[in-house]
C-alpha positions in Angstrom: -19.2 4.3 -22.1 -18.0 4.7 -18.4 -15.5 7.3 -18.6 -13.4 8.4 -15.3 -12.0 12.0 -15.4 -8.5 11.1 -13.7 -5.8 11.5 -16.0 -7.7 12.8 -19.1 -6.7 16.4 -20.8 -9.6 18.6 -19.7 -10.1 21.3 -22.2 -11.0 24.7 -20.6 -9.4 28.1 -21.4 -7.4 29.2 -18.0 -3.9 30.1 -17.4 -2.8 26.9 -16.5 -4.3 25.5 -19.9 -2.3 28.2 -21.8 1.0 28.2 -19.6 4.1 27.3 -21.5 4.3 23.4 -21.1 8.0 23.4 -20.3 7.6 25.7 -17.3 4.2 23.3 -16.3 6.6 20.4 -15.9 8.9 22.3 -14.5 6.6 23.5 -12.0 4.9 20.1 -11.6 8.6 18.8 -10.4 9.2 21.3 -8.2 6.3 20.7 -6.2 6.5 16.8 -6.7 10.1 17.8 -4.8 8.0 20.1 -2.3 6.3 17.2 -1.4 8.5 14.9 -1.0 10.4 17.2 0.9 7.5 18.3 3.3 8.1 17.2 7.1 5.8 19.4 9.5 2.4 20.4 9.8 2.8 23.8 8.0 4.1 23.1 5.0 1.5 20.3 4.3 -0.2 23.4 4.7 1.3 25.4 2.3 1.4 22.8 -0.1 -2.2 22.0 0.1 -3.0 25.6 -0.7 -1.2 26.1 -3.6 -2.5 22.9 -4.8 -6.4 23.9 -4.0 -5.8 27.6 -5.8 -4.2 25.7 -8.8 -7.3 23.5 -9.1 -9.3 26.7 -8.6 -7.5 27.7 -11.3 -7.8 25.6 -13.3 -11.7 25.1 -13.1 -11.3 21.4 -12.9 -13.9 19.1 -11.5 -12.5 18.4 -8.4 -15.2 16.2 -6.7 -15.1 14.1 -9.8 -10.9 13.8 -9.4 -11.3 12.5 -5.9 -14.2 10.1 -6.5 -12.0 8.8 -9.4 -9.3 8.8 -6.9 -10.9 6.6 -4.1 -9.2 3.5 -5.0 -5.7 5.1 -3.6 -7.6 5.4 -0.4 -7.1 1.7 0.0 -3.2 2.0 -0.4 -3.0 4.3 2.5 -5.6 2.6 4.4 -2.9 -0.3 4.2 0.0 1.2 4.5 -1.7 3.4 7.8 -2.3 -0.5 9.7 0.9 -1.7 8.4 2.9 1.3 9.9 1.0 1.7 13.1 1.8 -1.7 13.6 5.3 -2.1 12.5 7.4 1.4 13.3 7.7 1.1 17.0 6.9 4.3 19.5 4.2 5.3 22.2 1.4 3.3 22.7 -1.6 5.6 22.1 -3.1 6.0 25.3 -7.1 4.6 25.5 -6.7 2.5 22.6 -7.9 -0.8 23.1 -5.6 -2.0 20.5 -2.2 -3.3 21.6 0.8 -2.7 19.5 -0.4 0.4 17.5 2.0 3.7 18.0 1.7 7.3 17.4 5.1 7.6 15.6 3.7 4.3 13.5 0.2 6.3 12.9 1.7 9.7 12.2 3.9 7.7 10.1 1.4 6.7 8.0 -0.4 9.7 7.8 2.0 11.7 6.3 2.6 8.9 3.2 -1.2 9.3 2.9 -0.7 12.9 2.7 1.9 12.9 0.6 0.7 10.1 -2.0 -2.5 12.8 -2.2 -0.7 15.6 -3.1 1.8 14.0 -5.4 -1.5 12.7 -7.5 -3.1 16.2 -7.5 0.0 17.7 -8.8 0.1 15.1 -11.5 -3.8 15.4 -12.1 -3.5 19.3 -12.6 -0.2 18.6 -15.3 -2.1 15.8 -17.3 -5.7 17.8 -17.0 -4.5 20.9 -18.3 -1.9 19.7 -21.4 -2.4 18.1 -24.2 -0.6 14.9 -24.8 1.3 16.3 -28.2 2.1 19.4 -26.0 3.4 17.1 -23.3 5.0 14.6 -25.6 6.9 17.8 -27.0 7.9 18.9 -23.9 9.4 15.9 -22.8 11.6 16.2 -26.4 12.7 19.6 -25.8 14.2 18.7 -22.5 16.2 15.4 -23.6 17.1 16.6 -27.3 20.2 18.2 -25.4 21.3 15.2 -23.7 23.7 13.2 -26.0 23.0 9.5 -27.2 19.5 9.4 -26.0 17.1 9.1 -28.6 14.7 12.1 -27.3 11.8 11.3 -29.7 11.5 7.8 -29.6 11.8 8.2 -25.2 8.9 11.0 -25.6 6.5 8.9 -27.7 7.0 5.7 -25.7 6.3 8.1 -22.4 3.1 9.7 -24.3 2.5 6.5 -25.2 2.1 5.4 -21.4 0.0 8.7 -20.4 -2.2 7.4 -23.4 -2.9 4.1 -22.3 -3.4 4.6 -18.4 -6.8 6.4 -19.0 -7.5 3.7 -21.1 -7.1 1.6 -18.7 -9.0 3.5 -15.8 -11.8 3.9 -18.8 -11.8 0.3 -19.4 -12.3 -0.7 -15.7 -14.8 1.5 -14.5 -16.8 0.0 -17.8 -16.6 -3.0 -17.0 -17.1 -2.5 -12.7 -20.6 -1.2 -14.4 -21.0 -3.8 -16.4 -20.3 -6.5 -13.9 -22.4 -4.9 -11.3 -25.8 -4.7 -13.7 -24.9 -8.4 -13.5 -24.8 -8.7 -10.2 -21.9 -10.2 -9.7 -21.0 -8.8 -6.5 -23.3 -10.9 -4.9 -20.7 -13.7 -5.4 -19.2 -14.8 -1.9 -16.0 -16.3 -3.9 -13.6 -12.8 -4.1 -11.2 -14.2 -6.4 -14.0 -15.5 -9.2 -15.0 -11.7 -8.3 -11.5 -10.2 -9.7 -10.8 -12.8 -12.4 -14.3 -11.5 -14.0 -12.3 -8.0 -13.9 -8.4 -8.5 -14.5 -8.3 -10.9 -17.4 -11.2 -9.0 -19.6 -9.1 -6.0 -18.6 -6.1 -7.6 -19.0 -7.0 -8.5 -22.8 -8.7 -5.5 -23.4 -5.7 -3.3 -22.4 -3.3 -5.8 -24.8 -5.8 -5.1 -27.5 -6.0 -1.7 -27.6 -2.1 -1.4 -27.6 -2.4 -3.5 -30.7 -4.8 -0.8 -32.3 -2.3 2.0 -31.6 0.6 0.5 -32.8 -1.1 -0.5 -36.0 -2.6 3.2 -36.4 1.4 4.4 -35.7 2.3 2.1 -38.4 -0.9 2.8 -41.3 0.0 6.9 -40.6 3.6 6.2 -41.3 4.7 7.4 -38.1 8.3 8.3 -38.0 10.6 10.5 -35.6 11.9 13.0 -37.7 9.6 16.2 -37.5 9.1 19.7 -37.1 9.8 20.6 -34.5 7.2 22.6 -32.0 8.0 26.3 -31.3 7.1 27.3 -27.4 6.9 31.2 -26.2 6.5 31.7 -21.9 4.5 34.8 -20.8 5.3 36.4 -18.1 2.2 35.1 -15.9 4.2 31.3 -16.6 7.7 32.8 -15.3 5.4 33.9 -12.4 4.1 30.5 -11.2 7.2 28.4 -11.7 8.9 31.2 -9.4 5.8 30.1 -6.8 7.0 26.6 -7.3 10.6 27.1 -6.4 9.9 29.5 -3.7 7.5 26.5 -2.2 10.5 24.2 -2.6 12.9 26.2 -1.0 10.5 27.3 2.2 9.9 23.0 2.4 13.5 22.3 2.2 15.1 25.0 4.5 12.6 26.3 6.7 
């Protein structure tokens, strides 16, 4: 089977792996923040850095996350022509386009950059913890909120991280399969994505089946113990990177 390493727990033994999953997320939305946050040149910077030592850390096959990654280049590809087009500014001087403008194309860039980051971030918090650890997490922080059912909200979530590999899995099996077949020699391009999106489609319906009946013969029910979760000092360490991040994006 085709398997894609984007969104799958990748077991290794490294800080990040061990760090207390409540301070991950934590840290994960601090920088998520950073990001969004992140207006000049320098702290793309910054952020790129920490993000680069993390996968470091880590010890994650990076090369293999950004091939996995390729098809977001497309969204920024479009979104780049559709702002370099639409926001209006300077004409970049020697293009022989007319109508394209640097605010439109830094514009653009910046989304790119930020769309890049934002998926690292998320790569590094789904790479490096387990989806009971992450499903647990997710409790811990909404059991304290009143009349919200915290486990049924972190299983549905889990749920969701469970079946998007799936789904990236179940595509790149089938792109291989379709290719041996040669059927991207076919000039028609939507006969080429209806031999994709409906066998996905089902695929992805059927295997949701599967779980839920798995749930169901294990007797699944939300009352459980509940998990116990100790922070080191190393994971009090790196969230305090995070928020310092945040707070050089946001005020300097």
């Amino acid at each position: 089977m085709a398997q894609v390493t984007f969104l799958h727990y990748i077991q290794k033994d490294t800080v990040l792996h061990r760090m207390d999953g409540r301070l991950k997320l934590l840290g994960m939305v601090l920088l998520s923040l950073s990001v969004s946050f992140a207006s000049e040149l320098r702290h793309y910077l910054l952020l790129t850095g920490v993000i680069v030592v993390a996968l470091a850390i880590s010890k994650l096959p990076i090369s293999a996350l950004l091939k996995d990654m390729r098809l977001f280049v497309w969204i920024i590809l479009i979104v780049l022509i559709a702002d370099a087009f639409n926001i209006p500014g300077d004409p970049i001087p020697g293009c022989p386009i007319v109508g394209i403008s640097i605010q439109g194309v830094v514009e653009g860039l910046r989304f790119g950059a930020r769309l890049i980051l934002i998926l690292l971030v998320c790569t590094i918090m789904t790479s490096t913890t387990s989806l009971l650890t992450f499903r647990n997490v997710i409790e811990w922080y909404l059991r304290p909120i009143p009349l919200v059912p915290a486990a049924r909200v972190a299983t549905m979530i889990n749920l969701t991280f469970v079946l998007m590999p799936l789904i990236f899995d179940s595509y790149s099996e089938m792109m291989h399969a379709q290719n041996s077949r040669c059927v991207q020699l076919r000039r028609n391009p939507i006969k080429r994505i209806g031999f994709i999106v409906f066998p996905l489609l089902s695929r992805t319906l059927q295997r949701a089946d599967e779980m839920v009946f798995a749930m169901e013969a294990r007797c699944y029910a939300e009352e459980r113990t509940r998990p116990v979760f100790t922070a080191s000092r190393a994971d009090w360490l790196i969230c305090a990177i995070c928020l310092t991040v945040l707070l050089f994006v946001a005020l300097l």
